[in-house]
ROSE-371794 format. One record per residue (C-alpha): residue in three letters; x, y, z. Coordinates in pm, whole numbers, padded with zeros to 5 digits, always signed. Layout:
ALAXYZ;...
END
This chain:
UNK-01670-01042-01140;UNK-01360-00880-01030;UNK-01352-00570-00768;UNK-01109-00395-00600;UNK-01070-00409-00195;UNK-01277-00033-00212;UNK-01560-00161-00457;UNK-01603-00469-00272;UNK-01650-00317+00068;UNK-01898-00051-00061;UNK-02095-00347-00220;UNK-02065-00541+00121;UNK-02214-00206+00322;UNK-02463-00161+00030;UNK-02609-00484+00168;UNK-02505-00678-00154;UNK-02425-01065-00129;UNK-02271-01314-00337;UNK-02247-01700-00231;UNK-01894-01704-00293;UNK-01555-01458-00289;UNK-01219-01491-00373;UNK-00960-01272-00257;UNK-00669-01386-00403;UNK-00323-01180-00455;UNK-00011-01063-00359;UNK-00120-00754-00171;UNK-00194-00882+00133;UNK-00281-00582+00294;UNK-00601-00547+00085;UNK-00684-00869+00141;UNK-00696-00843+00512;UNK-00884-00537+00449;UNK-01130-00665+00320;UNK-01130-01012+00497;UNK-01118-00818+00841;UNK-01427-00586+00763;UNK-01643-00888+00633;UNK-01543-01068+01009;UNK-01632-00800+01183;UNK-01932-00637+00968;UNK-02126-00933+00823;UNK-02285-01102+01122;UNK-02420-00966+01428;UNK-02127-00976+01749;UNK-02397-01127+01950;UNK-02503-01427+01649;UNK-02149-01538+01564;UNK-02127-01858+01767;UNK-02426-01952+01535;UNK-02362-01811+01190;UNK-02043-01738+01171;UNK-01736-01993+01070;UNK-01351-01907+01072;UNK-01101-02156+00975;UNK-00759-02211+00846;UNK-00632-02358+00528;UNK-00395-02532+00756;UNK-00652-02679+00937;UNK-00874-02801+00712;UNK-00997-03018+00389;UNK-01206-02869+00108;UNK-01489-03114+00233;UNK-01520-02980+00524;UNK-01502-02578+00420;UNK-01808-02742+00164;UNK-01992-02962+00475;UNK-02010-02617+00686;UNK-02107-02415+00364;UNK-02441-02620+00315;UNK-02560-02572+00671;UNK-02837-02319+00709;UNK-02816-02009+00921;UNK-02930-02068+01250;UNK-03045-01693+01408;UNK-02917-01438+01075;UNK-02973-01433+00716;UNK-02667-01577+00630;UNK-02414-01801+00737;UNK-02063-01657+00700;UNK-01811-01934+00641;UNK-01414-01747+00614;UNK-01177-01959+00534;UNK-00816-01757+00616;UNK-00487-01911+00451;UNK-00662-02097+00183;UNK-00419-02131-00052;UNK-00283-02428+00210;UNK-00575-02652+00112;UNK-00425-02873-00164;UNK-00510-02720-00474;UNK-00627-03075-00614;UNK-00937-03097-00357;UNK-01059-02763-00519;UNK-01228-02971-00745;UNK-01509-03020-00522;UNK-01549-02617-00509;UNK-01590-02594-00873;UNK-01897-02842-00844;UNK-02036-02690-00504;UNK-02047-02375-00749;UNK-02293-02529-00952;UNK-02614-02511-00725;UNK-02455-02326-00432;UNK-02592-02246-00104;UNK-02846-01960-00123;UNK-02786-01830+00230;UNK-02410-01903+00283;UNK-02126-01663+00201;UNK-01826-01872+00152;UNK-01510-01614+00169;UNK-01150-01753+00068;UNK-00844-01605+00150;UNK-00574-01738-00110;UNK-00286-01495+00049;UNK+00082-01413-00148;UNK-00014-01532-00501;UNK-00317-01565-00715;UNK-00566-01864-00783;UNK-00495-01966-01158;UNK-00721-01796-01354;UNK-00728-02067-01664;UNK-00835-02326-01395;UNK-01233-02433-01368;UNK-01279-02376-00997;UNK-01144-02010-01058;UNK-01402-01963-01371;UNK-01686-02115-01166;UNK-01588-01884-00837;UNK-01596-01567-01090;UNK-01911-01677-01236;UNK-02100-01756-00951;UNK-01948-01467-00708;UNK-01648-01193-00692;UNK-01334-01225-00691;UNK-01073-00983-00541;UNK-00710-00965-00743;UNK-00567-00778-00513;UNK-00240-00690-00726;UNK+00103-00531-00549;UNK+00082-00174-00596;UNK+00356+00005-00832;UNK+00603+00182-00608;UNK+00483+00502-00774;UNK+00131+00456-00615;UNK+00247+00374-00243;UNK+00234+00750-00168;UNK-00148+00812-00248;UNK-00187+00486-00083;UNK-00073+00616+00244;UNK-00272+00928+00177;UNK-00600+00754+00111;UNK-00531+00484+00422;UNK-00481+00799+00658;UNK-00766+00996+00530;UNK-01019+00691+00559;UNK-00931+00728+00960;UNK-01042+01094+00957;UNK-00714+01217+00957;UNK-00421+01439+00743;UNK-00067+01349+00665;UNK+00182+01574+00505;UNK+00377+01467+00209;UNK+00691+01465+00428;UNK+00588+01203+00637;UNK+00482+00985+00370;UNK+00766+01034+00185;UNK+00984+00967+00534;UNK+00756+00600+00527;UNK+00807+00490+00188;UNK+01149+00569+00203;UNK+01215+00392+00548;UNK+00971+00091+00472;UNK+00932+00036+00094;UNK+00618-00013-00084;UNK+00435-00321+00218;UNK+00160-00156+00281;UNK+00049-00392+00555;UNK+00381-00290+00744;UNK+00277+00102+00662;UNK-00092+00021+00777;UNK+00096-00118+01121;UNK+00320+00184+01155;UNK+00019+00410+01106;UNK-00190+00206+01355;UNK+00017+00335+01602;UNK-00031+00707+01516;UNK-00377+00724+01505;UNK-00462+00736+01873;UNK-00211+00994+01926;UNK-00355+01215+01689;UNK-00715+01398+01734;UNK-01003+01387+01546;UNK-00939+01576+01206;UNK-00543+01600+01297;UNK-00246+01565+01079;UNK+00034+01348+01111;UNK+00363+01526+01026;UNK+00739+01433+01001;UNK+00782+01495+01389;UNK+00530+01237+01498;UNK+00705+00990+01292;UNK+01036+01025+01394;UNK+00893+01019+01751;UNK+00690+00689+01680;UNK+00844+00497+01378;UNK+01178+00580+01495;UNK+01266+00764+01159;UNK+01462+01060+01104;UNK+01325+01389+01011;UNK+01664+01514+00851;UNK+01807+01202+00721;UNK+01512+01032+00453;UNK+01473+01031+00113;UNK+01224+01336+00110;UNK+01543+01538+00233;UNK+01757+01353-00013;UNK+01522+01530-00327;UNK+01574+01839-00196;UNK+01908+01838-00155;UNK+01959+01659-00523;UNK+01736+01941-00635;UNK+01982+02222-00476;UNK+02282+02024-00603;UNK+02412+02024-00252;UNK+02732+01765-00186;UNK+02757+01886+00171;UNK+02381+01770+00278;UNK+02382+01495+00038;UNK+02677+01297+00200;UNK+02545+01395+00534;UNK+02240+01135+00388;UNK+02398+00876+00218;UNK+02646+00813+00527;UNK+02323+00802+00739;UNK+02135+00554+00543;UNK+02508+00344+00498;UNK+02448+00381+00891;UNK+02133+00242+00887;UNK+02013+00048+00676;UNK+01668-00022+00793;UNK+01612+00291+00713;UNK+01680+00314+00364;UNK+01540+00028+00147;UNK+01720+00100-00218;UNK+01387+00021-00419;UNK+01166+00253-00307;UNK+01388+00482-00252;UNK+01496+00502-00624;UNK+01098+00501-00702;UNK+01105+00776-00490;UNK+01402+00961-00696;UNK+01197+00861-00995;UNK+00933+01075-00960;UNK+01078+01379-00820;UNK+01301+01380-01131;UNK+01044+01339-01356;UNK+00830+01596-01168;UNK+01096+01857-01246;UNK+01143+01730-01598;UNK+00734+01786-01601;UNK+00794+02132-01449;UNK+01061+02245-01680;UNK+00810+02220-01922;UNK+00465+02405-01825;UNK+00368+02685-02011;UNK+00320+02913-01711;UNK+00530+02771-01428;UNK+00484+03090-01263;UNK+00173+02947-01166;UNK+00204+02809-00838;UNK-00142+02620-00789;UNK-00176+02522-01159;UNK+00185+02406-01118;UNK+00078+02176-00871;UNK-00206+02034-00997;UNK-00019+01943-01284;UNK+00316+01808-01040;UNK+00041+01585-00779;UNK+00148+01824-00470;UNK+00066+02093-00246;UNK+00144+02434-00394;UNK+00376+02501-00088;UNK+00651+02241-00253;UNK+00632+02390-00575;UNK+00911+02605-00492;UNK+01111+02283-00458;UNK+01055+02211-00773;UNK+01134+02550-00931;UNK+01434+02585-00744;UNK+01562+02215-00899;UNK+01427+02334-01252;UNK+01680+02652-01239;UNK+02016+02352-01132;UNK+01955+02136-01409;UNK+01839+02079-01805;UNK+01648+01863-01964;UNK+01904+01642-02123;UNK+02087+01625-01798;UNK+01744+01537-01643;UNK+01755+01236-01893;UNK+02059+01112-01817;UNK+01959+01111-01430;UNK+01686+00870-01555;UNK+01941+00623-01688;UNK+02115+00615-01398;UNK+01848+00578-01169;UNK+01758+00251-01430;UNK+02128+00147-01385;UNK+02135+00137-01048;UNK+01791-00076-01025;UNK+01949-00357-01228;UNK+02283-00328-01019;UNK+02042-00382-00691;UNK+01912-00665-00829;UNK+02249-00804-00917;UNK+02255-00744-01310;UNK+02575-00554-01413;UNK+02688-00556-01055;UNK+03039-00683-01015;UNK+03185-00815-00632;UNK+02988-00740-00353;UNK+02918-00405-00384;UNK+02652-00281-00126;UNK+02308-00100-00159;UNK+02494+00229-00016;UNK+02733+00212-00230;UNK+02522+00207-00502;UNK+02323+00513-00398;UNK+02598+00689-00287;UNK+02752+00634-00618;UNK+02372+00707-00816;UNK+02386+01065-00666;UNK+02753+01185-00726;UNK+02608+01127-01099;UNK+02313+01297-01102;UNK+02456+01648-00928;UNK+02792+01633-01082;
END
């Protein structure tokens, strides 16, 4: 059976248990999620020496992860056996999982941790794990998704974050959300209970700029403004780290297509239907109305194929000499407001 890292977890605090998971994937981030709250949340803090066994694929044979699988709990009603890095157990020994499968132990919970790629799915020991327990494909999230990501991530700590700030993330660190769920791990205690976490706080903390990131960069496309759109493209030439090229064209992806989506509602005056519709807070709507008045559909399609030109040019395809990622974006947005 295959879950997602939210699914999983509210099975695991239902109290449901399955002899054997499998989180497997190149989202790491949900994988530690998910392998952190099962380390911490399973067994008792004070019944751990006892019941609970954490190793590394590194470290360790298959036989062995198996040996300390069969032993009985010896104070809790199950013995937790986490096996971190697993994918660095040869995958030929995994044999001996695919039989341990057969009859395994009813009061273990053997958890693997096959980090940066995924388990073979046409192979018998994956079959046998997704028969006999749950298995976590923990995919890479579309660029497009990072946002409500961030969203959800804050909001699970009690907490707010405007669509500035997560826009001045994405833009600054691209689409890892294990290096987002860092960032924001150093936010949290600065913020109270309920709090939001705005622009300011992140150019105080993350060391990002307020003024210069791609969130600014939309709005200054969408007012067809050389002036403030230079001023940006010189500071991300400037710094770099700042400005990763791929999620910062997802990022010019959407807002384009959110005014192409605009320029078409059937009552844009509408501000809260509007956004519904756009996936924002009515107080950006404006934004959008304002861009919808400086450009047209078909020029709004055209934007679109530049945006797809200068992906493949990023990624070396149609890119001639050594031309840099700045240069690219610097030459992406003379384009689309000329």
């Amino acid at each position: 059976m295959a879950l997602t890292d939210k699914q999983l977890i509210a099975q695991l605090k239902a109290g449901e248990r399955k002899p054997v998971y499998l989180l497997t994937g190149e989202d790491n981030h949900a994988i530690d999620v998910v392998s952190d709250y099962i380390e911490e949340n399973i067994i008792d803090p004070s019944l751990r020496d006892f019941d609970q066994t954490v190793v590394y694929g590194g470290d360790t044979t298959m036989a062995d992860v198996l040996d300390n699988a069969m032993r009985f709990p010896m104070m809790s009603d199950v013995h937790l056996v986490l096996v971190k890095e697993a994918q660095e157990i040869d995958i030929r020994q995994w044999e001996r999982l695919a039989a341990y499968l057969k009859q395994p132990a009813e009061r273990t919970m053997l958890v693997l941790c096959y980090r940066h790629k995924k388990l073979d799915k046409r192979t018998a020991v994956y079959k046998a794990i997704s028969a006999a327990g749950v298995v976590l494909d923990a995919a890479k999230p579309y660029d497009n998704k990072v946002p409500s990501l961030i969203t959800e991530e804050v909001r699970s700590h009690g907490l707010n974050i405007t669509e500035k700030a997560v826009s001045m993330m994405v833009g600054a660190i691209g689409a890892d959300m294990g290096k987002i769920a860092n960032e924001l791990s150093k936010l949290y205690p600065l913020v109270p209970e309920g709090g939001t976490i705005d622009e300011r706080l992140v150019e105080q903390q993350v060391g990002i700029s307020k003024d210069y990131n791609v969130f600014e960069l939309q709005n200054a496309i969408g007012r067809r403004d050389p002036v403030m759109c230079n001023r940006i493209v010189n500071y991300f030439a400037a710094n770099p780290k700042n400005a990763a090229l791929p999620p910062m064209l997802a990022a010019l992806y959407q807002y384009l297509l959110k005014i192409m989506i605009y320029l078409q509602l059937e009552d844009p005056s509408d501000e809260k239907a509007a956004a519904a519709v756009l996936g924002c807070s009515p107080f950006f709507v404006k934004d959008y109305a304002l861009a919808a008045r400086n450009y047209k559909l078909s020029k709004l399609a055209s934007c679109i194929g530049y945006l797809y030109e200068a992906d493949l040019r990023s990624k070396g395809v149609h890119n001639t000499g050594t031309i840099t990622d700045a240069e690219i974006l610097r030459e992406l947005v003379f384009k689309i407001i000329h």
